[in-house]
C-alpha positions as CSV (number, residue, x, y, z in Angstrom):
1,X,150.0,32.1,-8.9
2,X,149.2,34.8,-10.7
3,X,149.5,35.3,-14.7
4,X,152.5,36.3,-16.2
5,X,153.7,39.8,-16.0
6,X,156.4,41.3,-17.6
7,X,159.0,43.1,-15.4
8,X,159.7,46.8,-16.1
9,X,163.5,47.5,-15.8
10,X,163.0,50.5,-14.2
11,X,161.4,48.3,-11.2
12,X,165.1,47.5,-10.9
13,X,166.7,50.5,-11.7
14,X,164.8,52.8,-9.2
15,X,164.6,52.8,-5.1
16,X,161.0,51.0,-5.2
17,X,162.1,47.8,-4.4
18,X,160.1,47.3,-1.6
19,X,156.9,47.7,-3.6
20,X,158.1,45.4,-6.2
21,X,159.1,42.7,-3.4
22,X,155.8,42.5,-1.4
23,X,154.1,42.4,-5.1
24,X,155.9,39.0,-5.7
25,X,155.5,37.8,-2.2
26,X,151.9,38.1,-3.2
27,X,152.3,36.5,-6.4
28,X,153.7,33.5,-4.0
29,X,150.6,34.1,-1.9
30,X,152.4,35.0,1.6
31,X,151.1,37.2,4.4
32,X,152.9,40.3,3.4
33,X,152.3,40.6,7.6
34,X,155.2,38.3,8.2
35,X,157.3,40.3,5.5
36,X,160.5,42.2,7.3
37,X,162.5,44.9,6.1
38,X,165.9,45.4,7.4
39,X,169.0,47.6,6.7
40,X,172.5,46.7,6.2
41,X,175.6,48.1,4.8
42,X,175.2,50.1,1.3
43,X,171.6,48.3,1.3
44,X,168.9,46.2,3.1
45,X,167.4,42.8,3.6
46,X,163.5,41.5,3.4
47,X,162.7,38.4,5.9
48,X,159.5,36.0,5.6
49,X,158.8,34.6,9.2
50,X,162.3,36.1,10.2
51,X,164.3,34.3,7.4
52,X,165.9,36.3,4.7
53,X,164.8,35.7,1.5
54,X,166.5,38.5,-0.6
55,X,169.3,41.1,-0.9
56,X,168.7,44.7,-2.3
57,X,172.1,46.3,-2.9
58,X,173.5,48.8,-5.2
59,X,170.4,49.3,-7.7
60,X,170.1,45.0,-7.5
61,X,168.1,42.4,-6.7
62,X,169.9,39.1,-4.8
63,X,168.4,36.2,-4.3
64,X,170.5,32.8,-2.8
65,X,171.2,29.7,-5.0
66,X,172.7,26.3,-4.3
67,X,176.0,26.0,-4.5
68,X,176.3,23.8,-7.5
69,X,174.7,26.2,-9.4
70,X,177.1,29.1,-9.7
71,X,178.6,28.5,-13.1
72,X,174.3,28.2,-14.2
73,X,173.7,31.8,-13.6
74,X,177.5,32.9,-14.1
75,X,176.5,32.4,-17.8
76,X,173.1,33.7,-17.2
77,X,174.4,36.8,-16.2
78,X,174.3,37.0,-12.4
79,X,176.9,38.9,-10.5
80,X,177.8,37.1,-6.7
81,X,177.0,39.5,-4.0
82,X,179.8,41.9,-3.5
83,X,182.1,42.1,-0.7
84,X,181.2,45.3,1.4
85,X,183.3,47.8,3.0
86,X,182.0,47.9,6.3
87,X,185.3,50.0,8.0
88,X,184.0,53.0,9.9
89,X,182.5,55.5,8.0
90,X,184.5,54.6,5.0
91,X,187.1,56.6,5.9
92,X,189.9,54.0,5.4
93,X,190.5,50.6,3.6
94,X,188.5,48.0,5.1
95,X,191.3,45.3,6.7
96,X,190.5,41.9,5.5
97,X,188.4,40.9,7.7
98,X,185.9,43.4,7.5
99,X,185.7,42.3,4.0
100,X,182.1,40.5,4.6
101,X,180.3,38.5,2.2
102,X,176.7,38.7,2.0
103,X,175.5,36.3,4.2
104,X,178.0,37.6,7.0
105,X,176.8,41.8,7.0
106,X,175.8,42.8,10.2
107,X,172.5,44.2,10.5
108,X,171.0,46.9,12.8
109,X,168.2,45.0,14.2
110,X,169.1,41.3,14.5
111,X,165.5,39.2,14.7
112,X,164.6,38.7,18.1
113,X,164.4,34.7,17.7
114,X,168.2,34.3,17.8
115,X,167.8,30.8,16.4
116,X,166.8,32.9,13.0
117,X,170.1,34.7,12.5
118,X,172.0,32.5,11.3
119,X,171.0,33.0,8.2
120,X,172.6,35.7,8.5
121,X,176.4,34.6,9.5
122,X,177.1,32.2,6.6
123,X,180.6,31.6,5.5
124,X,179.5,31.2,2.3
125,X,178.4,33.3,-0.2
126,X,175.9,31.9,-2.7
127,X,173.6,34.9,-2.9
128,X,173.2,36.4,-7.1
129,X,172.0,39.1,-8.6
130,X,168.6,38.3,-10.7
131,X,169.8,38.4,-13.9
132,X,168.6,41.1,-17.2
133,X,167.4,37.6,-19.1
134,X,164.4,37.3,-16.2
135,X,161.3,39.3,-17.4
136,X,158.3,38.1,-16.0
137,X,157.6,38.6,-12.6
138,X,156.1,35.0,-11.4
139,X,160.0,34.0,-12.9
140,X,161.5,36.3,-10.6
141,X,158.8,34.9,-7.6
142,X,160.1,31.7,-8.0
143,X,163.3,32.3,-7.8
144,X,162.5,34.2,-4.0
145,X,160.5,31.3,-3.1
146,X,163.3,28.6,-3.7
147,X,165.8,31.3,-1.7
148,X,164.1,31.5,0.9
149,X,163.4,28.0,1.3
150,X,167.7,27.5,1.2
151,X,167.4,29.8,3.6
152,X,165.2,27.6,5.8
153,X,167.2,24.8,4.9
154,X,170.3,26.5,5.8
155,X,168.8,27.6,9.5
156,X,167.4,24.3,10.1
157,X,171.0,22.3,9.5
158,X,173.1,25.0,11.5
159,X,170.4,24.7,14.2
160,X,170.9,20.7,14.3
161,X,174.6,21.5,14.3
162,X,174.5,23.7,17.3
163,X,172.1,21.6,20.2
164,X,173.8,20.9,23.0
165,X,173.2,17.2,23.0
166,X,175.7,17.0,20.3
167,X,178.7,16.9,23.0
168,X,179.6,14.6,24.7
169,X,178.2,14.2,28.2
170,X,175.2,16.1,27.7
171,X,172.4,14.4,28.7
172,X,168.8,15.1,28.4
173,X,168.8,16.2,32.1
174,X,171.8,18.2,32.0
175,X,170.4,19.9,28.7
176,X,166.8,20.4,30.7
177,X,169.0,21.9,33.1
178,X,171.0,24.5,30.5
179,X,168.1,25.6,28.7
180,X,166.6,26.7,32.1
181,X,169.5,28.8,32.7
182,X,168.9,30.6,29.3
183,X,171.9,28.5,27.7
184,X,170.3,27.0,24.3
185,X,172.9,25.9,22.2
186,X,176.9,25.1,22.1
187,X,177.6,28.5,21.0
188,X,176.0,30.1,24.1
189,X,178.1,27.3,26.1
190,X,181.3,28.0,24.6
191,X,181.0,31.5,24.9
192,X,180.5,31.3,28.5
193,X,182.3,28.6,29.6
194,X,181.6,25.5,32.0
195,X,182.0,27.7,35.2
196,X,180.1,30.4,34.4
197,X,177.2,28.3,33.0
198,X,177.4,26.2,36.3
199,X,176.7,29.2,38.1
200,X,173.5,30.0,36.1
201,X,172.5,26.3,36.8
202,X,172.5,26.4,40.1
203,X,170.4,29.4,40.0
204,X,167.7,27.1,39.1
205,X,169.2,24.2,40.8
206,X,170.6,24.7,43.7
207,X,171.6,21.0,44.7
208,X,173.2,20.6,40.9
209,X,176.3,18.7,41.9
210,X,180.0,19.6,40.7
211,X,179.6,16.0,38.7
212,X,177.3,18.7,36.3
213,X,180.6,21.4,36.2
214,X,182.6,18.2,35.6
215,X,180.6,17.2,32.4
216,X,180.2,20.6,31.1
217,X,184.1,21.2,31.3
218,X,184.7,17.9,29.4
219,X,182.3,18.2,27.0
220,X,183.4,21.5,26.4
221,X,186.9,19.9,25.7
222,X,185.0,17.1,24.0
223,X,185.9,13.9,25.7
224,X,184.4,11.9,28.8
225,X,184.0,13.4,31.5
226,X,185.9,10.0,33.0
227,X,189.4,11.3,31.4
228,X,189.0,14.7,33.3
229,X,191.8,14.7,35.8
230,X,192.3,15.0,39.4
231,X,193.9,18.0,39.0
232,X,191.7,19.8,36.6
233,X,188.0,18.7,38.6
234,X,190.1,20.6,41.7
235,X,190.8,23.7,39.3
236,X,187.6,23.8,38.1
237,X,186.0,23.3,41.8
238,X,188.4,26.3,42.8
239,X,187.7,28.2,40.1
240,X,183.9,28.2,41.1
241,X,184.4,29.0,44.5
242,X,187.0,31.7,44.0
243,X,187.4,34.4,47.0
244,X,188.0,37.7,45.6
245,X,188.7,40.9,47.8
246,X,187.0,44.1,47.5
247,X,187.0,47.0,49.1
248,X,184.0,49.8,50.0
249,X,182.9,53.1,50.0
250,X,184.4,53.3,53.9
251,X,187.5,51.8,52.9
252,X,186.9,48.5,54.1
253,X,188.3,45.2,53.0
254,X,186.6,42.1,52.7
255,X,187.3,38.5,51.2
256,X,183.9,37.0,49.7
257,X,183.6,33.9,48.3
258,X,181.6,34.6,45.2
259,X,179.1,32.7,43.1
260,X,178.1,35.2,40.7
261,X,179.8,35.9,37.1
């Protein structure tokens, strides 16, 4: 770490933030070649190793704190990260739920390692301005270590949170099997449902039997895939094998029974 330096308010008060961020990340001794700069609304981001680590918005510096430290730097000074108007250009009062806090704003160019972003989706809102009372830089480089290391924290526990083997029914083989189908985490499952992700599995594994749709449907739901019904194993059996009707160029009809999404 580097000896201290006092920080020149103007540093704060002009658009050169990005030279004043990869100087502390120096400070910290990082590869300022894992540093990443993204925009969002009114402002813009800077990741280490695709984790945010601190919020430039409106002429200030944000940086996230545990949650049992807001009153601390309430009476230090720090301001919580606004809520942003992110309606369409502006033009009209954001409805209430496009009132985003920081950890939710949508950015242009998510990180291509989708278990990174969400660090970027957080409920919460635990991001503060750096108050006027910090003046020496290695001050203000500690603080953006220790964020970004909530930040890891914060990935690593919504990550644990999200694997598949947390539902029930979900065994090591039938999670071997999901992740081969591009399907890595409850989210992915939910969002496309036990039939449709059956399909992808049997992409890959053809002789996956319907006990495998049966499990992902109750897990899904999550019980045992004993108490699924009679009733809804046939439903979900129909479902996959569905005939739809379409018609060609030439007018022709023809029933298919489809496996595709």
């Amino acid at each position: 770490m580097e000896s201290l330096e006092t920080l020149n308010q103007e540093e704060l008060q002009t658009d050169n933030f990005k030279a004043l961020v990869y100087e502390l990340a120096e400070m910290l001794e990082w590869d300022t070649q894992d540093i990443g700069y993204r925009h969002l609304f009114g402002g813009h981001l800077y990741t280490y190793k695709d984790t945010m680590f601190v919020k430039v918005y409106n002429g200030s510096l944000y940086f996230r704190i545990k949650e049992g430290l807001t009153n601390f730097w309430d009476n230090k000074g720090s301001s919580e990260f606004p809520l942003v108007n992110i309606s369409k250009s502006g033009k009209r009062t954001s409805l209430p739920t496009e009132k985003v806090t920081s950890l939710a704003i949508a950015i242009e160019n998510p990180v291509s390692n989708p278990s990174k972003r969400p660090s970027y989706f957080s409920q919460n809102n635990f991001w503060y301005s750096i108050p006027s009372s910090i003046t020496e830089k290695n001050e203000m480089a500690e603080l953006l270590k220790g964020s970004y290391l909530l930040c890891v924290k914060e990935d690593k526990e919504k990550a644990r949170s999200n694997d598949l083997r947390k539902l029930p029914n979900i065994t090591a083989a039938i999670k071997r099997m999901l992740v081969k189908a591009d399907i890595k985490n409850i989210t992915q499952l939910k969002t496309l449902g036990a039939v449709k992700s059956y399909r992808l599995i049997k992409i890959h594994y053809p002789k996956a039997s319907y006990a495998n749709l049966y499990a992902l449907d109750a897990a899904l739901q999550k019980k045992h895939v004993s108490l699924l019904s009679d009733s809804e194993r046939n439903n979900l059996v129909r479902r996959y094998e569905g005939n739809i009707t379409f018609t060609t160029s030439r007018g022709r009809d023809y029933g298919q029974c489809i496996n595709s999404l």
